[in-house]
N, C-alpha and C positions, 0 to 999 in steps of 0.2 A: 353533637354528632361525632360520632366515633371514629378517627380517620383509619382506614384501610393499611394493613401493615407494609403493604408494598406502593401506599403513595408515602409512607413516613421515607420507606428504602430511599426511593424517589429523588425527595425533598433532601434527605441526609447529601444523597449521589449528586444532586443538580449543586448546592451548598457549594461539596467540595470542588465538582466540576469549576465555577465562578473563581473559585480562589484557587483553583490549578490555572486557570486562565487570566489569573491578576499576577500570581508568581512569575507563569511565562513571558509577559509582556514588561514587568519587572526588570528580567535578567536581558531580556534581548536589548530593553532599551539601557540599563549600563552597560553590555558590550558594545555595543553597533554605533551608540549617541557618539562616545569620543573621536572612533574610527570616521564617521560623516562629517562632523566637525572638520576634523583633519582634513579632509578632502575638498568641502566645501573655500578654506584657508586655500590649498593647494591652489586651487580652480581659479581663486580671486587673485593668486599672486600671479599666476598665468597671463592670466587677463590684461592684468595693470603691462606687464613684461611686453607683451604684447603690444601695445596701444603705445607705449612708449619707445619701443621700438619702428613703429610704423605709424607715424604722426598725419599721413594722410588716410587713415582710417580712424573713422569716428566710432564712439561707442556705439550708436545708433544703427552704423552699420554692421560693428562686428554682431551686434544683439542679435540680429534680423537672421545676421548668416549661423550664428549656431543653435535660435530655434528653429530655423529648415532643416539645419543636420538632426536635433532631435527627435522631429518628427520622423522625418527619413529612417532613421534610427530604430523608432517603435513599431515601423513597419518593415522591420528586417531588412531595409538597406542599407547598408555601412559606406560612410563618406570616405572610408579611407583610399590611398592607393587611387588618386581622381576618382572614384567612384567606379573604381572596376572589381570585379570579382572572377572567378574563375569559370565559377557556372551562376546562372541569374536563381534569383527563387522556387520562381512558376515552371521550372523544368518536369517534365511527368515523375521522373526520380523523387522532386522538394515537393512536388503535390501525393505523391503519396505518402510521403513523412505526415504531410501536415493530416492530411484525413486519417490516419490515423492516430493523431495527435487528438483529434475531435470526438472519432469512434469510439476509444476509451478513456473519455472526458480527462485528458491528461491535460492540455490543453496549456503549453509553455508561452503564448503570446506574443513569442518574438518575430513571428513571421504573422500574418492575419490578412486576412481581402482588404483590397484597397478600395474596390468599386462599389457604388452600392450595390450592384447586381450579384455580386460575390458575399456580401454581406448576408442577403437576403436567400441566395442558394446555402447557405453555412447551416440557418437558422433551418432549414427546411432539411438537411441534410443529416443535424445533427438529430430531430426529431425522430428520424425513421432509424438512422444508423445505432444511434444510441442502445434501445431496448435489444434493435438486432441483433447487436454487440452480446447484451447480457446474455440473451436467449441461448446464442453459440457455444457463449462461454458456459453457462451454465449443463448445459448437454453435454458438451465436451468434458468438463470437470467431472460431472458423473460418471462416466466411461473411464477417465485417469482414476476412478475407485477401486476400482475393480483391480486394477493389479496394486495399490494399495493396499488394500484392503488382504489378500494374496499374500501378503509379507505381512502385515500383520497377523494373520494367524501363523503363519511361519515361525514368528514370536509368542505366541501360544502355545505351539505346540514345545518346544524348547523353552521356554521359562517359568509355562502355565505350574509348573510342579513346582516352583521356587518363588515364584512372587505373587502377590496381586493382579487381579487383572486392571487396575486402576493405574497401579505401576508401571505395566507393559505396553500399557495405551499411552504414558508419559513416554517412556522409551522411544515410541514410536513418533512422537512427535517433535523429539526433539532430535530422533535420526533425519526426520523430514524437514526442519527447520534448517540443520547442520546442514544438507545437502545442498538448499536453496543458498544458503549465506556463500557457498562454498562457488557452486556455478551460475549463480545470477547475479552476487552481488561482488565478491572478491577479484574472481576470473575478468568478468567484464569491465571492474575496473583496472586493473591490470591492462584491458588491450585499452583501453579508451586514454590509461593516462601514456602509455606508447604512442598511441595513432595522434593525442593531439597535444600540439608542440605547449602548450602556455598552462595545460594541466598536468599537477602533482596526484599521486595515488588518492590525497581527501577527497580533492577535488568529484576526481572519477569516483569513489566510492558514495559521497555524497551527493552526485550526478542521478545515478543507479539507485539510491533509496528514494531521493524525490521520484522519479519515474515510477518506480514501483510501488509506492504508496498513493501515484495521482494526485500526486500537489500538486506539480509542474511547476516551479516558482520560474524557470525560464532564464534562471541567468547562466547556466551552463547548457549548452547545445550539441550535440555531437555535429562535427561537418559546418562548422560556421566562422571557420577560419578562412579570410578570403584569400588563402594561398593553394586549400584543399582541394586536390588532386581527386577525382573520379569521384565528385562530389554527391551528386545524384546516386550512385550505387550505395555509396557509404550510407545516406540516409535512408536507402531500402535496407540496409540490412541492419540498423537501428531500427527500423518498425519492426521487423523479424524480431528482433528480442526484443522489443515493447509487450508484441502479443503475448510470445511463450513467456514472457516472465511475468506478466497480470493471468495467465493461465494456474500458472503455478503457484502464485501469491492465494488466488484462491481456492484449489485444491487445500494446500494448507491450512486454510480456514474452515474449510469443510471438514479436513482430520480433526481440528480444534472441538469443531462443533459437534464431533460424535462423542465425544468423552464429555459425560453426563456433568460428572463435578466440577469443569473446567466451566462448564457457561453459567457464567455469572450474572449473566444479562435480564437470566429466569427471574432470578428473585425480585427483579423491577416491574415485572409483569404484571398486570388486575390477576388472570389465572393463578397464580405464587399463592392466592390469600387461600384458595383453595384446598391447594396443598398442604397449607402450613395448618389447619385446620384438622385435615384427614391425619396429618401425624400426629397433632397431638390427642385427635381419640383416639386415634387405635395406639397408641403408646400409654393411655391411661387405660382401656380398657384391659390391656395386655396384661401393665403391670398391677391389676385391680385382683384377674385371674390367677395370676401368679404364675404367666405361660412366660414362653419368650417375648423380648420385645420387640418391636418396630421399629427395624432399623433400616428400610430404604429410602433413600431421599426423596426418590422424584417419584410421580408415576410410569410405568411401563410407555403409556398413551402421548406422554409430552417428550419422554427420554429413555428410547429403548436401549435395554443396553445390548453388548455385542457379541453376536451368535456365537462361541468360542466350542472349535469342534472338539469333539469327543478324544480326548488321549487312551490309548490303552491302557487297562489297569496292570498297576506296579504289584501290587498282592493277592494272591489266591483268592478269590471269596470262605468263609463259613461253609460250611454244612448246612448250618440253619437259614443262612440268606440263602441258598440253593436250593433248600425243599419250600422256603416261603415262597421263590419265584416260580 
């Protein structure tokens, strides 16, 4: 049996997926292995310092007391400072961080319900909230096309005479990528590594790409410093640029995915075999006639391309194009 051109894609694409996933796990365990080592040594000469300095403390009991601080810990409450902070968790301020944290499965882990009853609302909260979210999003992003879109032919009309229109669609996407990099990811890191005392510029910049990409990996948090002042606002106006910057991450992806040649994703498709079919008869029949050839990629129906309005003409017409029309 004959496999399908676009399960061989497939098979090639999952292949190298597996070994982009062996290389990554590769690299991060020779950086990261030596750095935990180190730390794990640190941790143990602490300990020892510790216990020998305070001979009426047993290991038994130091053990006990700092898996209570760990756990404490994994539910957002820091032992530090007797265990004070400036503003508690469950403030309406930290509960709207966090539902939002849920709403656009960001989800950094370092704050979580403690109760079961909090557990059990998350689970039922995030079910509804979730799609919600997308639906929003997606409406909303729609309507952000539209003056996109607006400036893209703006670039039509100004270049359509000097470049491709394949070209002008790259233009546009990388004015739209520059602009995000520019006020989602640099600016806000900029205020974030100002506003919190123990982050550098990577830090905040690599803050800002986990959130926007909805990793959440949760080890950097805006406002979780137990000295921050007007703590609860601070974490409203992080879910404010939560939203607008997963707004605009996918606008972006929507420009991406209008430019035909750009989505590479087609060719892994069952429909791909389709296509690759129809090109190549009508590319033999063409060149059998001895007509032009067949040279669009995709169909109309899968990947329309983009309406690019009318420029006025640059040269007089003919005589004879004026009495044919």
């Amino acid at each position: 049996m004959k496999l399908r051109k676009s399960n061989v894609r497939l098979l090639a694409l999952s292949a190298f997926y597996a070994l982009y996933l062996v290389i990554g796990a590769s690299i991060f365990s020779a950086i990261e292995g030596p750095k935990e080592r180190d730390l794990v040594k640190e941790l143990l000469d602490l300990r020892i310092q510790f216990l020998n300095k305070n001979k009426c403390v047993t290991d038994k009991q130091l053990e006990d007391l700092i898996e209570a601080i760990v756990r404490a810990t994994n539910k957002g409450v820091s032992a530090t400072k007797n265990v004070t902070m400036s503003e508690p968790n469950w403030t309406f301020g930290q509960a709207i961080f966090f539902s939002g944290t849920v709403l656009t499965t960001i989800g950094y882990g370092r704050v979580a319900p403690l109760s079961d009853a909090g557990k059990g609302f998350c689970i039922l909260y995030a079910l509804i909230g979730i799609p919600l979210t997308l639906i929003i999003f997606s409406a909303v992003v729609e309507r952000l096309m539209i003056p996109t879109k607006i400036f893209l032919y703006f670039l039509f009309r100004k270049l359509g005479h000097l470049y491709k229109v394949f070209h002008i669609q790259v233009l546009h996407l990388v004015i739209m990528i520059s602009l995000v990099l520019v006020f989602f990811f640099i600016v806000p890191a900029g205020i974030y590594a100002a506003l919190e005392p123990t982050w550098n510029f990577l830090d905040a910049f690599y803050y800002c790409f986990i959130s926007m990409t909805t990793i959440g990996l949760g080890d950097y948090i805006p406002g979780d410093n137990p000295d921050q002042h007007l703590r609860a606002l601070y974490k409203v106006g992080t879910t404010v640029y939560l939203f607008l910057g997963l707004l605009v991450m996918m606008l972006v992806l929507a420009v991406l995915y209008d430019i035909p040649e750009l989505n590479l994703g087609f060719h892994f498709y069952l429909r791909s075999d389709g296509q690759d079919e129809e090109r190549t008869t009508l590319r033999s029949s063409m060149d059998g006639a001895g007509g032009p050839k067949y040279s669009k990629q995709v169909d109309d129906d899968q990947h329309p391309q983009p309406v690019i309005p009318p420029r006025p003409p640059i040269m007089k017409e003919d005589s004879t194009t004026q009495q044919t029309q």
